[in-house]
N, C-alpha and C positions, 0 to 999 in steps of 0.2 A: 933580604929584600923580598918584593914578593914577586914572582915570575907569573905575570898577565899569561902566559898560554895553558897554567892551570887554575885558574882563576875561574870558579863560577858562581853565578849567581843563581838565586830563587829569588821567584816573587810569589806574592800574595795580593791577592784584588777583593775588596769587599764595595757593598752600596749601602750610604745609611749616611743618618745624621751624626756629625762630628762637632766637638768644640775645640777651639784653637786659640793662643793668646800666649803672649810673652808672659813668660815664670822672672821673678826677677831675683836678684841673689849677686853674689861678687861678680859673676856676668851672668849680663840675660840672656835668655836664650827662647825661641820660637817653641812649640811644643804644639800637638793637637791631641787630644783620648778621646775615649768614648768606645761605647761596642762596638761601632764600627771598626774604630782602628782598631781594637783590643784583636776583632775576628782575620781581620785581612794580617795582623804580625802574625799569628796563630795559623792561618792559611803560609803565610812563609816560612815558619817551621816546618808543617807538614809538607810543601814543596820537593820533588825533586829536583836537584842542582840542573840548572839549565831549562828549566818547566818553568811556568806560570799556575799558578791555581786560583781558579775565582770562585765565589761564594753564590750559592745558587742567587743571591739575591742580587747581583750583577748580571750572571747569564739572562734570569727570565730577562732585564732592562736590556740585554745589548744582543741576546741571540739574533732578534731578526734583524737587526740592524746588520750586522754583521754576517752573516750567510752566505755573502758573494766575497768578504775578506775572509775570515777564517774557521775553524773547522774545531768541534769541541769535543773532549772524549764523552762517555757515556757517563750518568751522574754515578760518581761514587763519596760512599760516607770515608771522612775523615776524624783522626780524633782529633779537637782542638783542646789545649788544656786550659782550663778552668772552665771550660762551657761546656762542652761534653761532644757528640759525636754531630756531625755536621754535612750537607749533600755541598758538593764541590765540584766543578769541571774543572779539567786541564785543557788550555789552550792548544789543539793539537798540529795545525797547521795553520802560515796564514801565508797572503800574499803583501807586495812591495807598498801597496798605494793601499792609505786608507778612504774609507770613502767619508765625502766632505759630510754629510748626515749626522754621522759615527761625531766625527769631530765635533759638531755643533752640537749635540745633544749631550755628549760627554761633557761639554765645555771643556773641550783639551785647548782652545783658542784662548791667546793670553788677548783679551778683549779692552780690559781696563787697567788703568795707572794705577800699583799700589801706593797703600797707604800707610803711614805711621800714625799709631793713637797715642797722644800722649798723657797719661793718667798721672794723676797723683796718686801716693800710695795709700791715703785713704780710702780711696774709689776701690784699690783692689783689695782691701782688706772688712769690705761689706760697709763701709759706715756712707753716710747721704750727704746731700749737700752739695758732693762735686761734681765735676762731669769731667768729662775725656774730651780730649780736641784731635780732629782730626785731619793732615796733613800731606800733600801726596809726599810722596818721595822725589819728585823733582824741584819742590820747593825747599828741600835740604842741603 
């Protein structure tokens, strides 16, 4: 089994445009790519266990914001693999309460009712004609 008191985590934070959409297959399943995510798994790699590391292109969006919550190391290059060498901060310290700005601006606030698209498999396999209908999830 696995004993949670040596259990750690890394993470990895990037900023950038992503694409996301169900893959479908014997089950479907949610998925997002793109270089963003490609950078921020690649930022988790590099991570130490128990660290956070973000991608400069997060720090410059959230440094000021963040100045009175938490504290960043100095920019250091990291190697990402397939992209090559990368400037990154570690999260160095923070405090309890984040502030409501940060949140709003992050969109960390779950603001709106998700949704289900539901497509035909022509729609996702490029051909015209169809469209996708779209559903909240409380209507299911």
């Amino acid at each position: 089994g696995i004993n949670a008191e040596y259990m750690g985590f890394r993470v990895g934070v990037s900023l950038g445009p992503a694409t996301s959409g169900v893959l479908e297959g014997r089950s479907p399943m949610f998925d997002c790519w793109g270089s963003t995510v490609n950078l921020a798994a690649r930022l988790e790699s590099a991570s130490a266990v128990g660290r956070i590391l973000l991608s400069y292109q997060f720090h410059q969006s959230a440094s000021t914001m963040t100045e009175n919550f938490c504290q960043f190391s100095s920019a250091q290059r990291v190697f990402a693999k397939g992209i090559g060498s990368v400037k990154a901060f570690y999260v160095s310290s923070s405090s309890d309460e984040v502030p409501e700005e940060l949140v709003d601006t992050l969109c960390l606030k779950y603001n709106l009712p998700p949704f289900v698209y539901d497509c035909p498999a022509n729609v996702q396999s490029g051909s015209s004609g169809s469209t996708c209908s779209r559903r909240s999830i409380a209507d299911s």
